[in-house]
C-alpha positions as CSV (number, residue, x, y, z in Angstrom):
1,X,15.8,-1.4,-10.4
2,X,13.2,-2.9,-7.7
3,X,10.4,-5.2,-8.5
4,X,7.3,-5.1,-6.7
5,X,4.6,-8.1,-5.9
6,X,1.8,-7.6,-4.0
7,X,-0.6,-10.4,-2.4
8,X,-3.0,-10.4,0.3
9,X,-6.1,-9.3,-1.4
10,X,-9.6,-10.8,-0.7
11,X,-12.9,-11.0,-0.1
12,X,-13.5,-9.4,3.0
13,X,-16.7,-8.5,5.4
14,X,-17.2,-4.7,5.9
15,X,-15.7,-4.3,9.8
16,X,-13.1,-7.5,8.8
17,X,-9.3,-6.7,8.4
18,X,-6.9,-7.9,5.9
19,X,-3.2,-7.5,5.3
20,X,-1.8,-6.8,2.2
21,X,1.9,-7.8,1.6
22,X,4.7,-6.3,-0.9
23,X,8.0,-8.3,-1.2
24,X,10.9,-5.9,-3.2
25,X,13.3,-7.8,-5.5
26,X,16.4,-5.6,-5.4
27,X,19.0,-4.9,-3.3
28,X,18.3,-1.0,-2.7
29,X,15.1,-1.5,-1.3
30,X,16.1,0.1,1.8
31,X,16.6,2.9,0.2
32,X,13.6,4.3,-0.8
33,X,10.4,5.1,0.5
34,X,7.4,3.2,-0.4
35,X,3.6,3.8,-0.4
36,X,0.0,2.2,-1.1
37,X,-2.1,3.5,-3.7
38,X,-5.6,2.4,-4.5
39,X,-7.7,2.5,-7.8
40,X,-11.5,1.4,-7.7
41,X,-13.5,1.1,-11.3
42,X,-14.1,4.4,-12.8
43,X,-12.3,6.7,-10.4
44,X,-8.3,7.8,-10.3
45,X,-5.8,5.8,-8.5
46,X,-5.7,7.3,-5.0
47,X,-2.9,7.9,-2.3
48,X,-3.8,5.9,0.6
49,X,-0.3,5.7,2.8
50,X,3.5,5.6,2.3
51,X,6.4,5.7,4.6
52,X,9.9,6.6,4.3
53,X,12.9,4.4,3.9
54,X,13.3,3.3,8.0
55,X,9.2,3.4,8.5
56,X,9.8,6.0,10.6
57,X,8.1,8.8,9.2
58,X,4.2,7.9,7.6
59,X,1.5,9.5,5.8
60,X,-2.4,8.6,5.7
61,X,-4.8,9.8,3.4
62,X,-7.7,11.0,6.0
63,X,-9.8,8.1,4.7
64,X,-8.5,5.4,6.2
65,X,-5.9,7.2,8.9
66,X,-6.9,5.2,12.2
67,X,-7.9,2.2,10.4
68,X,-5.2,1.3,8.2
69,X,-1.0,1.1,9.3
70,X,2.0,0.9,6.7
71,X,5.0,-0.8,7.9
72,X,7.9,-2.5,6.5
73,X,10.7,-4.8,7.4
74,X,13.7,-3.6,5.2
75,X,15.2,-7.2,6.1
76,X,12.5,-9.3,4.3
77,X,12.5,-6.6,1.6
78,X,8.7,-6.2,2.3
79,X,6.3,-3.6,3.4
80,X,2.7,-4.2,4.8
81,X,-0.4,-2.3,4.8
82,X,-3.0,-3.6,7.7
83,X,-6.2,-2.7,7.1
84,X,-8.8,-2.8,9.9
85,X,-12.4,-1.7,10.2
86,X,-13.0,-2.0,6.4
87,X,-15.3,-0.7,4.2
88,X,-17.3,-1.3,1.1
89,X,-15.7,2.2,0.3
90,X,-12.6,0.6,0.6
91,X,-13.2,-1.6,-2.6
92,X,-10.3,-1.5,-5.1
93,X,-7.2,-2.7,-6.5
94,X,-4.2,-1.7,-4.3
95,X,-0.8,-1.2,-5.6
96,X,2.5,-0.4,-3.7
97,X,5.2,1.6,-5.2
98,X,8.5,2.6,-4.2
99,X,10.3,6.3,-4.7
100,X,13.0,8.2,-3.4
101,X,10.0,10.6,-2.0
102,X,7.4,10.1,1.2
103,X,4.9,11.4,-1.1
104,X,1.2,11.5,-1.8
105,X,1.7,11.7,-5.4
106,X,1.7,8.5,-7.7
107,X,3.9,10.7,-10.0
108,X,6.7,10.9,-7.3
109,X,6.7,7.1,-7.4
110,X,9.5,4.7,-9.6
111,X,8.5,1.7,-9.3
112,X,5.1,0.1,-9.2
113,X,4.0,-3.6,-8.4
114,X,1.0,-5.3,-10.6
115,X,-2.2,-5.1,-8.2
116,X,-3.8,-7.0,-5.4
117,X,-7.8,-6.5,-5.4
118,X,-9.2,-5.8,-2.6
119,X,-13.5,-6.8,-2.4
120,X,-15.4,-5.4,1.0
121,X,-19.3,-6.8,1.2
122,X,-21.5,-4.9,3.1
């Protein structure tokens, strides 16, 4: 079982950055891959990155590839999303979610943390 909290949501200029934050409660967090998904009012929840279990191996969703970097730190039991050049587009609730798969798929994902919204003004 893994537990999932996100932080590091704001209020954010469009061009500004931000760095969103997910701390894992369990002990197998090293084990699985993890990814950041993104849902804004009225639309699906959307892939926007993952990486595999070492960080070695990431995925971008075209959208924000150049702008935003996953990373994590199997130590602290967290993984990171920076998020640079930002965009009102960018406006949404983020969530990060852990699986055994690198995927683009929410439904290839276990375990899901509660939501950090994310607010860019133009």
């Amino acid at each position: 079982q893994v537990q999932l909290v996100e932080s590091g949501g704001g209020l954010v200029q469009a061009g500004g950055s931000l760095r969103l934050s997910c701390v894992a409660s369990g002990r197998t967090f090293s084990t699985y891959a993890t990814g950041w998904f993104r849902q804004a009012p009225g639309k699906e929840r959307e892939f926007v990155a993952a990486n595999n279990w070492n960080g070695r191996i990431t995925s971008y969703a075209n959208s924000v590839k150049g702008r935003f970097t996953i990373s994590r730190v199997n130590a602290k039991n967290t993984v990171y999303l920076q998020m640079n050049n930002l965009k009102p587009e960018d406006t949404a609730v983020y969530y990060c979610a852990a699986g055994k798969l690198t995927a683009v798929s929410a439904a290839d994902y276990d375990y899901w943390g509660q939501g950090t919204q994310v607010t860019v003004s133009s």
